[in-house]
C-alpha positions as CSV (number, residue, x, y, z in Angstrom):
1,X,39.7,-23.0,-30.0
2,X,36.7,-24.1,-32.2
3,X,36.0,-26.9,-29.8
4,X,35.8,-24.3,-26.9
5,X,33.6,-21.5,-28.5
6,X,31.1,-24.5,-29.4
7,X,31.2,-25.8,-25.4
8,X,30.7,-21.7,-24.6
9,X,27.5,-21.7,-26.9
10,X,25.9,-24.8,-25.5
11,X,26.9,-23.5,-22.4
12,X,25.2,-20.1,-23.1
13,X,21.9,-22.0,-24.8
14,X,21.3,-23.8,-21.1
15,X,21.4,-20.8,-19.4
16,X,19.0,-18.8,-21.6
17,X,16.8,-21.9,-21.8
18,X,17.5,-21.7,-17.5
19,X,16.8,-18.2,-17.5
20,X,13.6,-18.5,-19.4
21,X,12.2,-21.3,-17.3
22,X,12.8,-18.8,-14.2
23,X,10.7,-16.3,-16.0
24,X,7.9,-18.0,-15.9
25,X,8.3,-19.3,-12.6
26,X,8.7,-15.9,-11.4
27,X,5.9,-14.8,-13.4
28,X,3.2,-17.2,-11.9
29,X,4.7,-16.2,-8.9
30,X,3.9,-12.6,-9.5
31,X,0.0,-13.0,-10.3
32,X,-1.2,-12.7,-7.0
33,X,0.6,-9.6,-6.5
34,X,-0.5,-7.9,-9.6
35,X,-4.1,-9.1,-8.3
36,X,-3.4,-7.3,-5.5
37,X,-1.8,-4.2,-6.8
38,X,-4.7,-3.8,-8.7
39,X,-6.8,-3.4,-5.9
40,X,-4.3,-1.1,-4.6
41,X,-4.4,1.1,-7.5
42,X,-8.3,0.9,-7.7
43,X,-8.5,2.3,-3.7
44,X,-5.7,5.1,-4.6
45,X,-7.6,6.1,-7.3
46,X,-11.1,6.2,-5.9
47,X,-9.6,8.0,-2.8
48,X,-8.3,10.9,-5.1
49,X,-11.7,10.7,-6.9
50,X,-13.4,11.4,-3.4
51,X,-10.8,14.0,-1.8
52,X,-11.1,15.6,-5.6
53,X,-15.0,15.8,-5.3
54,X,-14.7,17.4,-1.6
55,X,-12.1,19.5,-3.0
56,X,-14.6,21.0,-5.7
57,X,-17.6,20.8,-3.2
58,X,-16.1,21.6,0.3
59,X,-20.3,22.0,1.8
60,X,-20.8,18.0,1.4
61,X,-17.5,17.5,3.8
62,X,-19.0,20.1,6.1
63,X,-22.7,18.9,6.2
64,X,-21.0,15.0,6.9
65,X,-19.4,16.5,9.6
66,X,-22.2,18.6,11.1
67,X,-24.5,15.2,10.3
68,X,-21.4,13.5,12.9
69,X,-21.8,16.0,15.9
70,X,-25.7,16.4,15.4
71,X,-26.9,12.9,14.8
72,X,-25.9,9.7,17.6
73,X,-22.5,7.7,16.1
74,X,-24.5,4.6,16.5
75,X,-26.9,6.1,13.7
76,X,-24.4,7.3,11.6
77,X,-22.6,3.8,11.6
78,X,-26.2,2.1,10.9
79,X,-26.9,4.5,8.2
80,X,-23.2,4.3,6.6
81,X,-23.7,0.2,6.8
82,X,-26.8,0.8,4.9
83,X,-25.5,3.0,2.6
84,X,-22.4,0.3,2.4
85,X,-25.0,-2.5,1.9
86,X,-27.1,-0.6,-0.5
87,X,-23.9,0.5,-3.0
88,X,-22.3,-3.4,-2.7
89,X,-26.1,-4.3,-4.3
90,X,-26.0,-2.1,-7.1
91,X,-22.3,-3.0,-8.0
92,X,-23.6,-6.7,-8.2
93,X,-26.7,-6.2,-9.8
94,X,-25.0,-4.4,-12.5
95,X,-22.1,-7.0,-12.7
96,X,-24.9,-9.1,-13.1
97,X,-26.7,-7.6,-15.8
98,X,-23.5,-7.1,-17.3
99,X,-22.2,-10.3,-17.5
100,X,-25.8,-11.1,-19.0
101,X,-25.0,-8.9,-21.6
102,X,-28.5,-6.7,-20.8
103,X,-27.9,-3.5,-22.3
104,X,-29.1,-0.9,-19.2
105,X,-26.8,1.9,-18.6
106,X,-27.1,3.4,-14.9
């Protein structure tokens, strides 16, 4: 009986140290999905950010769409690449600054 609980044990410490080994694995494996969750959660939570601003200021949806029907699309796309452009530039810059540990608040 001894000699079987003892083979039961051993038995036991492989799989644990199998199991653990899969963990890992399975956590490397998972990085690139919590990369991309991330992002996921970012855009989920800018969107609410954005449908909660139009929410509190309903005239900025309705002037954007006016600004559609007035104004030519091709225009509107130009200007929203511009704007698109201008936005990605001020993220980097102050990525920039920030990684260069400048102290400038925007």
């Amino acid at each position: 009986m001894n000699k079987r609980l003892f083979e039961l044990a051993r038995r036991r410490g492989r799989l644990e140290e199998r199991i653990a080994m899969q963990r890992v694995t399975l956590a490397e494996y998972c990085v690139p999905l919590q990369h991309a969750a991330g992002h996921v959660d970012q855009a989920v939570a800018t969107t609410r950010s954005a449908l909660s601003y139009l929410r509190r200021y309903p005239l900025f949806a309705g002037l954007a769409v006016a600004a559609i029907f007035v104004a030519k699309p091709r225009r509107i796309v130009r200007w929203a690449r511009r704007g698109w452009v201008a936005w990605r530039v001020y993220r980097g810059a102050r990525r920039w600054l920030h990684d260069k540990k400048f102290k400038i608040s925007f």
